[in-house]
Every structure is written in structure tokens, then in C-alpha cells.
C-alpha positions, 0 to 999 in steps of 0.5 A: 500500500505504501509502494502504490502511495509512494509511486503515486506521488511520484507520478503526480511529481513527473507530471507537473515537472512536464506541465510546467516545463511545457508551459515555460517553453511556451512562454519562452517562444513568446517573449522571443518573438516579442522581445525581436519584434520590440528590437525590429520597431525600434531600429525601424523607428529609429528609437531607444525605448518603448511603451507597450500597452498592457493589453494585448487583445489579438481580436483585430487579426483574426477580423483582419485575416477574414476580410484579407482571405475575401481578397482572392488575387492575394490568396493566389499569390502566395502559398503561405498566406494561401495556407494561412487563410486555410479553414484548418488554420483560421479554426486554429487562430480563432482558439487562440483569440484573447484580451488579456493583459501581458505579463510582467516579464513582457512589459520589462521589454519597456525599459526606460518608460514613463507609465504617464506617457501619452503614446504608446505601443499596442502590441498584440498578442502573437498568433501561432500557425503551422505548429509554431513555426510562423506567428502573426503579430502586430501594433499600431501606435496609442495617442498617436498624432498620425492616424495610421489605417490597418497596420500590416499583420507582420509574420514571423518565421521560427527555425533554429537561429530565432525569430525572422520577419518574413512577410506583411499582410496588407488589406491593400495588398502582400508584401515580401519584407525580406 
């Protein structure tokens, strides 16, 4: 009786050191990608630091990729963005809808910044397609002076070296970024 309680814990031990391991790997993909998608809009923008916004609803590019998939001379363009718009791919999308708040670990990535400021960084949370090798993402700019209409969906490649922007989805149209 002993011997079953005893291999029952350790069960319940090696089961929790997986969950918690393949949370944590999870959570490691994202703050990559995020921390080079900050890297990437400061170079871009020619700027030392960043105000993320705390929330990170990623709603607007599950809309967005419903109004782009309507586009069919995009669709046929390219393969990848063909297989995004794809029934399988947009029910995986759609799962990973959300309107929470970035963790703490993320905002860190806002180095320098003045909660008060009056402009800052919404920056969604990333969508993962094809098992993790590309993710959608995407910010516009909060008290901005300029109206900027649909920021392109930027999308990321993972291999072995780390994150890669690849492409921009526009409503006007596919970009090649690299």
C-alpha cells in the first residue's frame, strides 16, 4: 500500500515537472518573438525605448485575416498566406483569440518608460500557425498624432537561429519584407 502511495506521488511529481516545463517553453517562444519584434520597431523607428500597452487583445487579426482571405488575387499569390487563410488554420487562430493583459516579464521589454506617457505601443498578442513555426503579430501606435489605417499583420518565421520577419499582410495588398 505504501509502494502504490509512494509511486503515486511520484507520478503526480513527473507530471507537473512536464506541465510546467511545457508551459515555460511556451512562454519562452513568446517573449522571443516579442522581445525581436520590440528590437525590429525600434531600429525601424529609429528609437531607444518603448511603451507597450498592457493589453494585448489579438481580436483585430483574426477580423483582419477574414476580410484579407475575401481578397482572392492575394490568396493566389502566395502559398503561405494561401495556407494561412486555410479553414484548418483560421479554426486554429480563432482558439487562440484573447484580451488579456501581458505579463510582467513582457512589459520589462519597456525599459526606460514613463507609465504617464501619452503614446504608446499596442502590441498584440502573437498568433501561432503551422505548429509554431510562423506567428502573426502586430501594433499600431496609442495617442498617436498620425492616424495610421490597418497596420500590416507582420509574420514571423521560427527555425533554429530565432525569430525572422518574413512577410506583411496588407488589406491593400502582400508584401515580401525580406
Amino acid at each position: 500500500m505504501r509502494m502504490v502511495q509512494l509511486v503515486t506521488n511520484l507520478l503526480m511529481l513527473l507530471f507537473m515537472c512536464l506541465f510546467l516545463s511545457c508551459r515555460n517553453d511556451t512562454n519562452n517562444i513568446e517573449f522571443d518573438l516579442v522581445n525581436k519584434y520590440v528590437q525590429n520597431y525600434k531600429l525601424e523607428n529609429d528609437i531607444n525605448s518603448i511603451c507597450l500597452d498592457e493589453n494585448n487583445s489579438n481580436i483585430e487579426i483574426f477580423e483582419r485575416l477574414k476580410r484579407i482571405s475575401k481578397l482572392s488575387d492575394l490568396k493566389k499569390s502566395n502559398t503561405i498566406l494561401d495556407s494561412i487563410l486555410s479553414e484548418k488554420e483560421l479554426a486554429k487562430i480563432k482558439e487562440q483569440l484573447s484580451e488579456e493583459n501581458w505579463n510582467a516579464e513582457i512589459l520589462l521589454l519597456s525599459k526606460g518608460c514613463d507609465s504617464n506617457s501619452v503614446k504608446k505601443l499596442h502590441l498584440t498578442k502573437p498568433i501561432y500557425v503551422f505548429d509554431e513555426k510562423y506567428a502573426l503579430i502586430y501594433s499600431y501606435e496609442i495617442g498617436s498624432k498620425s492616424v495610421i489605417f490597418y497596420p500590416p499583420i507582420e509574420v514571423y518565421f521560427h527555425d533554429e537561429t530565432g525569430w525572422k520577419k518574413i512577410y506583411e499582410l496588407k488589406e491593400n495588398g502582400f508584401k515580401s519584407s525580406f
